[in-house]
N, C-alpha and C positions, 0 to 999 in steps of 0.2 A: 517492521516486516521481518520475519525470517528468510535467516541466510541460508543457503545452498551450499555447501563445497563438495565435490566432485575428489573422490581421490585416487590416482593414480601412480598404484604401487603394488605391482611393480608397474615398471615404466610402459605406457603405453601410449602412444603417440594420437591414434585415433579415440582414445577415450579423452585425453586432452582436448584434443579440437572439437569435440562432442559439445563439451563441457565451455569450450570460446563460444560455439558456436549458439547453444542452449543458454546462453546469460549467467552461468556461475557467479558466484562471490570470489569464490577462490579455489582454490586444485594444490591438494594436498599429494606432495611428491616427497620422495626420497632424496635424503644431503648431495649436490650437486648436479640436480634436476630445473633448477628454477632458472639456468638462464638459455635451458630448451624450451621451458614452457614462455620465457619471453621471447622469442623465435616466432613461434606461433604467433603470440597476440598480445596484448596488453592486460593481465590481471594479475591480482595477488598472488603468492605462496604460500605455502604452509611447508615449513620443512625445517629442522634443522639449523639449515644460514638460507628460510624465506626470508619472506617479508614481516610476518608473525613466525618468532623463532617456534621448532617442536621442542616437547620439552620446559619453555621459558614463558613463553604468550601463550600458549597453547598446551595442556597436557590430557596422554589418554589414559582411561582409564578401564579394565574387562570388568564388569560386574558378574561375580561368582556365588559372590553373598554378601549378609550385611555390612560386614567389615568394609564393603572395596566401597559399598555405599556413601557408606561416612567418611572414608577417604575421600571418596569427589567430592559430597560437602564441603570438605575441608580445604580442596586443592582450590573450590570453586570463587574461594573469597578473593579476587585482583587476576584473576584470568578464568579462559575460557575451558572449559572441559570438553571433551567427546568421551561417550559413557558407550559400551561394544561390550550384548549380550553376545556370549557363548551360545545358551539356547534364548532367544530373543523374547525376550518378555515384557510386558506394561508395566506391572508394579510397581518394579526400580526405578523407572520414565516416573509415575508418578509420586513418588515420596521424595524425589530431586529436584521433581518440578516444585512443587509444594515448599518447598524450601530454600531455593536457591535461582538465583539468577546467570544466564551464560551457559545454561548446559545445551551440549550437541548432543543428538545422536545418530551413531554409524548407522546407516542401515543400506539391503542387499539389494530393494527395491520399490518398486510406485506402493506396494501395499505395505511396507511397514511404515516407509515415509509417511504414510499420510496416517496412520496411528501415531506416531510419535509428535507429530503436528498439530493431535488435537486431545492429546493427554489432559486430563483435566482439562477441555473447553481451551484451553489458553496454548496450549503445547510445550513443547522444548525451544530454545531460542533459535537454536537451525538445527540441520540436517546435513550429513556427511554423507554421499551415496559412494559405497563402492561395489562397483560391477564393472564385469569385463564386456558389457552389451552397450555399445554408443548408440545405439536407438532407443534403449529406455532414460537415455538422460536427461535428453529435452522432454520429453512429456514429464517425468519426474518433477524436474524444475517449475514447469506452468504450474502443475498439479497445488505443489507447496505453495507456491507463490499466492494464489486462487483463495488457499486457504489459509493463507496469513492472519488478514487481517479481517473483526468483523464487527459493524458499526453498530448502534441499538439504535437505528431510525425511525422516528416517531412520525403520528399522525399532528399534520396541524391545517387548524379553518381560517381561510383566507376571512382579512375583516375588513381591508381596503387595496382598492386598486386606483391608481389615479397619475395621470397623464402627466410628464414634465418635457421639460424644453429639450436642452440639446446637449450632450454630454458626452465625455469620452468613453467606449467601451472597448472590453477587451477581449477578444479572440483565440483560445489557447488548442494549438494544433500541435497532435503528441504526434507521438510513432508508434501509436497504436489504434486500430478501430474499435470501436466500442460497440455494443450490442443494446437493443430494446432496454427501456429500463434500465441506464447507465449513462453515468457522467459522472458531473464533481459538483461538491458541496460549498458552496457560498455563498455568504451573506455578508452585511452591513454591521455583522458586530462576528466577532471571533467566537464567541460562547453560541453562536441560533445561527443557524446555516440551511438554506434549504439543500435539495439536490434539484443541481441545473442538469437539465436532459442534452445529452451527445447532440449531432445534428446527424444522427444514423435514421433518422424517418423520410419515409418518401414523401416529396411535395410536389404539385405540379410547376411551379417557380423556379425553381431550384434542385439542383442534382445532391442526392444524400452526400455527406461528409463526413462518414463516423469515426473519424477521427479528430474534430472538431464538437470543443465547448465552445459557445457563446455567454460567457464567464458571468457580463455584467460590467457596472462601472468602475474605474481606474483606482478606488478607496477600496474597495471589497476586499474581503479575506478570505481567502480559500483554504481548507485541508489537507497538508501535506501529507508523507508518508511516516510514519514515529510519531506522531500527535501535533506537531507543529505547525504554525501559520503562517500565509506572506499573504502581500499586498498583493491584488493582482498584477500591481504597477510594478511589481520587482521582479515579477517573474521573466524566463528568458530562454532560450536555447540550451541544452543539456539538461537543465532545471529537472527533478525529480518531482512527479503533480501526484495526486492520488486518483486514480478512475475509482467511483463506489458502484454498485449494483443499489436496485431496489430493497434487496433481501439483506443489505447491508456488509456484504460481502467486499472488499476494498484489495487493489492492486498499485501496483507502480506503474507508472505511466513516465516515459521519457516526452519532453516537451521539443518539440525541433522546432519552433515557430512560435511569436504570438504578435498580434496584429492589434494595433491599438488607432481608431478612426471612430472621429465624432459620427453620431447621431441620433436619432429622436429616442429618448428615456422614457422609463416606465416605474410606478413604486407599488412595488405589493408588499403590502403587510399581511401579518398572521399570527393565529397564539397558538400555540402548544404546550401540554400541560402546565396554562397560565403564564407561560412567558413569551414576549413578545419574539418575535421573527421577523428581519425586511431585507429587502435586498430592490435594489435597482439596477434593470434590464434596459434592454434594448426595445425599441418596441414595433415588435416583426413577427409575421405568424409562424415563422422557423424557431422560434424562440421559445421551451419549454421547460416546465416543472415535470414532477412526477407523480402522479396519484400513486396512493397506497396498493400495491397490485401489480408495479411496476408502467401504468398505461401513462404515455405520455401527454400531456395537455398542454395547449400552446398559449401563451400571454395573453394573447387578442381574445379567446374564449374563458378565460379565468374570472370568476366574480368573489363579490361578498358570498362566505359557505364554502366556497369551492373547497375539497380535500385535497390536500397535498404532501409528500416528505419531507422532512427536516429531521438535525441533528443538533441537539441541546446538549451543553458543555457547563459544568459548574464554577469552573477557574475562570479566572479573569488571565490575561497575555503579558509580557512583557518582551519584547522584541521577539515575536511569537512564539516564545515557552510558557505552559500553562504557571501560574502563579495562584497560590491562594492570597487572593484581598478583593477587596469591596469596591466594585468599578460600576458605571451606569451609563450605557450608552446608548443616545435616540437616533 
């Protein structure tokens, strides 16, 4: 996911709290600044004597011409860059991006941010906002955030649905609500995951709760934020989840809650481009997949054929970091 930092310099007390209040990474201030900004709140620095020294962890760099280019190349190798056009331009974004890993870049507002976010498809690794406007900060921050991260979710046809006993399932309640066409990706093997639908739908049963996944059973793997996996069983309170969209669009999601209580199970299976997909649910008509399209479809009406999303992964895991080797699991 890309990072955000907010920086204020000079000192501005309401662009700080802007920037607490909008979820920042960190807030870049001037030497002897960072233990006002921990007054306010609890987050990183950038400074100096931060948390990440300026200068040490951290160096900036004005792109003029090519020379300053290949200097941030160069700075880029064991720390992280912020690159600050003069007259603010793409090019430079993309021959650093193309090259290097850790580049930031400054920028004035929502509109450059989100070019420099999506430099070559992939972007810069974060974003540096500085402005003296505390109301474009938090929309700034959603904006990048939205546009972090983006999945290639694929089409797959259900080939078995079929009834089991009684099982633990699990329940993961963020602090966030989620929209039509949105939830999180889980399945039965770490590499094929479908997308489980929020419980953001009206039911007559039941009061919407879009900020509730009905995850599945207590084995499953879920999609972190950075590529990574957990059990659903590991998961817990603070715990960083990934919410995806239909269109494959992926955010952080804070977890405050997850509820883990038996009851009756369900297994769908599925192929997508010839590899298999499973996962076992709950089996309750609140309980959703995702057709291609975004429309959500409930377990209880799901058959043999039925279309749905998944996400297919070619590494195999090992304490859920991707790993290339040869793994098979039913």
């Amino acid at each position: 996911m890309k990072k955000v930092w907010v920086k204020a310099v000079p000192w501005d007390k309401a662009v700080v709290t802007a920037a607490l209040e909008g979820g920042a990474d960190a807030i870049v201030v001037e030497e002897g600044r960072s233990a006002e900004v921990r007054r306010l709140g609890r987050i990183r620095t950038v400074a100096p004597d931060g948390d990440l020294r300026l200068g040490e962890d951290v160096v900036e760099v004005e792109i003029r011409g090519k020379a300053d280019e290949e200097e941030a190349l160069r700075l880029s190798r064991g720390r992280t860059v912020v690159v600050r056009c003069a007259d603010w331009k793409i090019i430079p974004l993309e021959n650093l991006v193309a090259q290097a890993k850790g580049i930031f870049a400054e920028v004035r507002g929502i509109e450059e941010a989100m070019a420099a976010a999506r430099v070559l498809e992939r972007g810069v690794d974060g974003i540096v906002l500085h402005t003296a406007d505390p109301a474009q900060i938090g929309k700034t921050i959603e904006a990048v955030r939205r546009s972090g991260e983006r999945l290639a979710l694929i089409t797959a046809r259900v080939t078995r649905v079929e009834r089991l006993g009684m099982g633990d399932r699990v329940c993961i309640d963020t602090c966030t609500s989620m929209k039509t066409g949105e939830g999180m990706l889980v399945g039965n093997s770490s590499a094929a995951l479908f997308l489980v639908h929020s419980e953001s739908v009206e039911n007559p049963y039941v009061s919407p709760r879009p900020f509730r996944v009905n995850a599945g059973g207590v084995h499953a793997y879920t999609l972190l934020p950075g590529g990574k996996t957990k059990y659903l069983s590991e998961l817990g309170a603070g715990v960083e989840a990934l919410a995806v969209g239909h269109d494959g669009a992926a955010q952080p999601v804070i977890i405050g809650r997850v509820k883990i209580e038996r009851r009756p199970m369900l297994l769908v299976e599925a192929e997508a481009n010839g590899r298999p997909v499973a996962l076992i649910l709950q089996n309750a008509e609140t309980i959703r997949l995702v057709r291609p399209g975004g429309a959500p479809v409930s377990v209880v009406e799901i058959e043999k054929g039925t279309e749905v999303l998944a996400y297919i992964e070619e590494a195999g895991r090992h304490f859920g970091v991707k790993v290339e080797e040869t793994i098979t699991e039913r």
